[in-house]
C-alpha positions in Angstrom: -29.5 19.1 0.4 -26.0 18.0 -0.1 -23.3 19.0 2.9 -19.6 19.2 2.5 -17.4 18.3 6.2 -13.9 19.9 6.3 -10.8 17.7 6.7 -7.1 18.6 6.5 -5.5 15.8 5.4 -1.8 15.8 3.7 -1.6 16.1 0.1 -5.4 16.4 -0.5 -7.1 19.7 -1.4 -10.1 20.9 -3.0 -12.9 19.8 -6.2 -16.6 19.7 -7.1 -17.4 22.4 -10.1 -14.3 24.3 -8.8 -15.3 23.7 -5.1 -14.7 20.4 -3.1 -12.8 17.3 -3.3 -14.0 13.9 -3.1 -12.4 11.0 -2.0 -13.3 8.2 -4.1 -12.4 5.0 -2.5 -12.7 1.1 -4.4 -15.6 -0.7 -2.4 -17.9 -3.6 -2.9 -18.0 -6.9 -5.1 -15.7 -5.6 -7.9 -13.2 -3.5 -5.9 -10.3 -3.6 -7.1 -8.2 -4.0 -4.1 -10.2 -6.9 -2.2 -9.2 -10.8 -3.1 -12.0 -12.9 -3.4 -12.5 -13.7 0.3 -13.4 -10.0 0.9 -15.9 -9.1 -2.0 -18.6 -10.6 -0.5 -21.9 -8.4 -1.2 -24.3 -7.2 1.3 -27.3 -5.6 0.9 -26.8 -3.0 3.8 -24.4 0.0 3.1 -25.2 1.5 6.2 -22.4 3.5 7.7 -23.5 5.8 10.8 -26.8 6.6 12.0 -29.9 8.4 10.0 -29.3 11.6 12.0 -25.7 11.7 11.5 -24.1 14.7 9.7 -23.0 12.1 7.1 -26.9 11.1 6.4 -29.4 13.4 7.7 -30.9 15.5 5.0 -30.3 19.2 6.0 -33.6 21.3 5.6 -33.9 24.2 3.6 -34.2 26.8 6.3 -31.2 25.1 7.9 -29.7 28.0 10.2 -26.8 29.5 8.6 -23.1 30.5 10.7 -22.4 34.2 11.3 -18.7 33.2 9.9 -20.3 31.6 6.6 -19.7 34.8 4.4 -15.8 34.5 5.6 -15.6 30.8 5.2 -17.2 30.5 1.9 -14.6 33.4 1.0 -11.9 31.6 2.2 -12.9 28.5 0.3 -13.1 30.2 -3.4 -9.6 31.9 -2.2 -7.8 28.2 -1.7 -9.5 26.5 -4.8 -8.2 29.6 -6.7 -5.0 29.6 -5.2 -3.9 25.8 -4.8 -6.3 24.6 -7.8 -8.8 21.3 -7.4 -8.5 17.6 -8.2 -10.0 14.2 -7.4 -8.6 11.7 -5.5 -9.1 7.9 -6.7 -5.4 6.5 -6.9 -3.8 7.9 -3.8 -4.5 9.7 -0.6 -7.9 7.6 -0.5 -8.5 4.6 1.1 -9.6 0.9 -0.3 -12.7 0.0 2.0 -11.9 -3.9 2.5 -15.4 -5.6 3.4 -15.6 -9.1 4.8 -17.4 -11.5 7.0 -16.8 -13.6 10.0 -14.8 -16.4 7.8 -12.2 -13.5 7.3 -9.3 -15.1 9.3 -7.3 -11.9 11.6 -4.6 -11.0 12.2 -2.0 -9.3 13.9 -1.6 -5.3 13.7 1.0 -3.4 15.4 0.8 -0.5 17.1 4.4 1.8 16.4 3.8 3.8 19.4 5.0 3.4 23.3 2.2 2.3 25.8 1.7 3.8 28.7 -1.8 4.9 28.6 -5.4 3.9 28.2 -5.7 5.5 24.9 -3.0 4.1 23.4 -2.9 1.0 25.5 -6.8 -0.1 24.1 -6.3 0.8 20.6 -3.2 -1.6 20.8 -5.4 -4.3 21.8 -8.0 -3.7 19.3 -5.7 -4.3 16.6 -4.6 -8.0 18.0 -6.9 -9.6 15.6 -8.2 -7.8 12.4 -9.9 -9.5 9.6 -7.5 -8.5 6.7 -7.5 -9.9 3.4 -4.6 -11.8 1.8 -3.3 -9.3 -0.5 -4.5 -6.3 1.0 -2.7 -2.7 0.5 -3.1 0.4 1.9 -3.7 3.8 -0.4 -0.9 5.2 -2.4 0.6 8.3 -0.8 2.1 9.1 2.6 -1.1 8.6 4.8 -1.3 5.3 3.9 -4.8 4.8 4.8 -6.6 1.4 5.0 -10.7 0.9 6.0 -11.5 -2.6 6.7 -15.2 -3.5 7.1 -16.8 -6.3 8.6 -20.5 -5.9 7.9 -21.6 -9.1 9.6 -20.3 -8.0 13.2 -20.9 -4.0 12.3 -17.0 -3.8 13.1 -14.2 -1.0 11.7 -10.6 -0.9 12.2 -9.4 2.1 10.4 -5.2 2.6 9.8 -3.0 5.7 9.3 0.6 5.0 8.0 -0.2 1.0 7.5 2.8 -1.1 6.2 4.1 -4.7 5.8 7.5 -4.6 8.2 10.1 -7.6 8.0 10.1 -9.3 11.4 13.1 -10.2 13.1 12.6 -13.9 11.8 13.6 -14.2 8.3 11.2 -13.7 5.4 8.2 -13.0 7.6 6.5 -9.6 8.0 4.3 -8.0 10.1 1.1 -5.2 9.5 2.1 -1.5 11.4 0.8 1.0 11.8 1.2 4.6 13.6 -2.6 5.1 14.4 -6.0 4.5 13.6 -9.2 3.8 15.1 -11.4 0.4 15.9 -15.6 1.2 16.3 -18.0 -1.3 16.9 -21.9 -1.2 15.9 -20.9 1.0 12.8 -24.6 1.6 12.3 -25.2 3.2 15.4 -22.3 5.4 15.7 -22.9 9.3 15.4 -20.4 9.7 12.3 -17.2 9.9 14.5 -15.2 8.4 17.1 -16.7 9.4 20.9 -15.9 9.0 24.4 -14.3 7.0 25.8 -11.8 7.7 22.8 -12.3 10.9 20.6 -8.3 10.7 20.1 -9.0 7.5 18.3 -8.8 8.0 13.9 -7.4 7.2 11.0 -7.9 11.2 10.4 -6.6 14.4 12.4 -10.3 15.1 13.2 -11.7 11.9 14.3 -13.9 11.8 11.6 -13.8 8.4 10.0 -12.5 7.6 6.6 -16.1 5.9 5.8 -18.1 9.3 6.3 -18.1 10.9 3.3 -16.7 9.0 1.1 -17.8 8.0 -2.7 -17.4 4.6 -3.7 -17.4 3.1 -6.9 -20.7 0.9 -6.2 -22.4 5.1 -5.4 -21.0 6.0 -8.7 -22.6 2.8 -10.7 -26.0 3.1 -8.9 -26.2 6.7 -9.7 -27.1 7.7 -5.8 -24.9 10.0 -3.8 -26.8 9.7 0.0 -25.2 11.3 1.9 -22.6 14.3 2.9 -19.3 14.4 0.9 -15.8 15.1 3.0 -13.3 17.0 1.7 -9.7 18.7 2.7 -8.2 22.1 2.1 -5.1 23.2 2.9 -5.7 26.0 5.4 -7.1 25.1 8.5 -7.6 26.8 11.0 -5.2 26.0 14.3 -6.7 25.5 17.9 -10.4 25.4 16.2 -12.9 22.7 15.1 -16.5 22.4 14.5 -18.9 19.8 15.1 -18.8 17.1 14.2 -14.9 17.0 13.9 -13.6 16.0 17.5 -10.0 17.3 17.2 -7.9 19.5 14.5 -4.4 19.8 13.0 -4.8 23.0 11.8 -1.8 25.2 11.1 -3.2 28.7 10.1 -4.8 31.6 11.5 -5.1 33.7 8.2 -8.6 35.2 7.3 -9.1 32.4 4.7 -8.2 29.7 7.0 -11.2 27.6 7.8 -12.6 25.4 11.0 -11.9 21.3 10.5 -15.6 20.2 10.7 -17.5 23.1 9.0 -20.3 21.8 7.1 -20.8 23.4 3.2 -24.2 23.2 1.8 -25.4 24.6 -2.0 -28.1 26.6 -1.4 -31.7 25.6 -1.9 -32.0 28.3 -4.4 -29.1 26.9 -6.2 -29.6 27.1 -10.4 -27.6 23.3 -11.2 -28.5 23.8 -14.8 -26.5 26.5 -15.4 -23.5 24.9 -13.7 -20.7 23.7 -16.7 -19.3 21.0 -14.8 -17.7 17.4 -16.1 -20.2 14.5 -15.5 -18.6 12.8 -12.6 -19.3 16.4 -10.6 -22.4 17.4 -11.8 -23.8 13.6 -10.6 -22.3 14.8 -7.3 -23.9 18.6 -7.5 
């Protein structure tokens, strides 16, 4: 069974059949953002462990929340109200994969020190394996995912720009925060201890979980859960397996970042009308 994790995220809101977005992101030997360095291909996609809310398969009988009669009312209320799209050319991110030949380097940090937090993120960005050429998405988040799937490394950027220095005609990679995780595989689908604050996101749920790449679409395989944002969240409350919120509403329509939608089991899919890009994701 397919499951859908809540983000808010600026700009984004809802799709699938007049339900959920997805965030479509350029990954693997053709992307379109990577130079030549970076679109080396690798036979392991993995991203997060089996059990992870991103790739366990949820059961029929799965348990259901006493709020999920609100929530799922809330949802058809926002796709009615603020209408769904897709996003592909902004408010994604490219996915940049490379290897240990990928030479680093320097990221910025735009915020004051002061604290481990802050103070070991900084240092994690010292040496990242970016490609020549590189952007970040269109749109205000600016997101960027790069991916080093030899060393099972992920530095993940919110608000990533080229800044002049102060020497002339040189610039510099900023950013205003973001998240570094090692042993990608193993993670749980989210940053953890000793930095849940850590994320490219406003729930510490990476950028990777739950995205669709273009490789996905080719092959024809969607395995895993599918993230997407809407525009009323509810403030001071998240839901496993989001880690934090910026939510801003407390109306009876406003949802939890984190909730997890499924279809039901039950679900007719034939009957659905739906373009071909979402019925391959229903």
């Amino acid at each position: 069974r397919v499951l859908f994790v809540v983000q808010h995220m600026m700009k984004t809101l809802l799709s699938l059949c007049v339900l959920l977005i997805v965030i479509i992101s350029s990954y693997g030997g053709d992307t379109v953002y990577a130079s030549p360095s970076s679109s080396s291909t690798s036979s392991s996609t993995t991203w997060f462990t089996s059990n992870s809310a991103w790739n366990a398969p949820l059961p029929d009988d799965a348990p259901l929340s006493h709020m999920s009669t609100t929530y799922v009312a809330g949802l058809v209320y926002q796709v009615a109200k603020y209408g769904p799209w897709i996003n592909y050319a902004q408010y994604s991110t490219p996915i940049y994969r490379v290897n240990s030949s990928e030479p680093t380097v320097f990221v910025r940090l735009n915020k004051p020190g002061g604290n481990p937090t802050i103070d070991n993120l900084a240092a994690a960005f010292k040496k990242v394996p970016i490609p020549k050429g590189a952007v970040a998405a269109p749109g205000t988040d600016k997101h960027m995912t790069v991916w080093n799937y030899e060393t099972d490394e992920m530095w993940e950027m919110w608000e990533m720009r080229l800044e002049n220095t102060t020497q002339p005609g040189q610039t510099e990679w900023v950013f205003d925060w973001g998240g570094y995780m090692q042993k990608v595989s193993q993670n749980p689908g989210f940053f953890t201890a000793p930095y849940p604050s850590w994320g490219a996101t406003a729930t510490s749920l990476p950028l990777l979980g739950g995205i669709m790449t273009i490789d996905e679409l080719k092959a024809g395989q969607l395995n895993h859960a599918v993230c997407f944002a809407v525009v009323e969240t509810m403030r001071g409350k998240y839901v496993a397996p989001a880690q934090r919120d910026d939510g801003w509403t407390n109306t009876t329509t406003s949802i939890p970042e984190g909730t997890r939608f499924r279809l039901p089991a039950t679900t007719n899919f034939n009957s659905m009308i739906c373009t071909t890009l979402v019925g391959f994701l229903i």
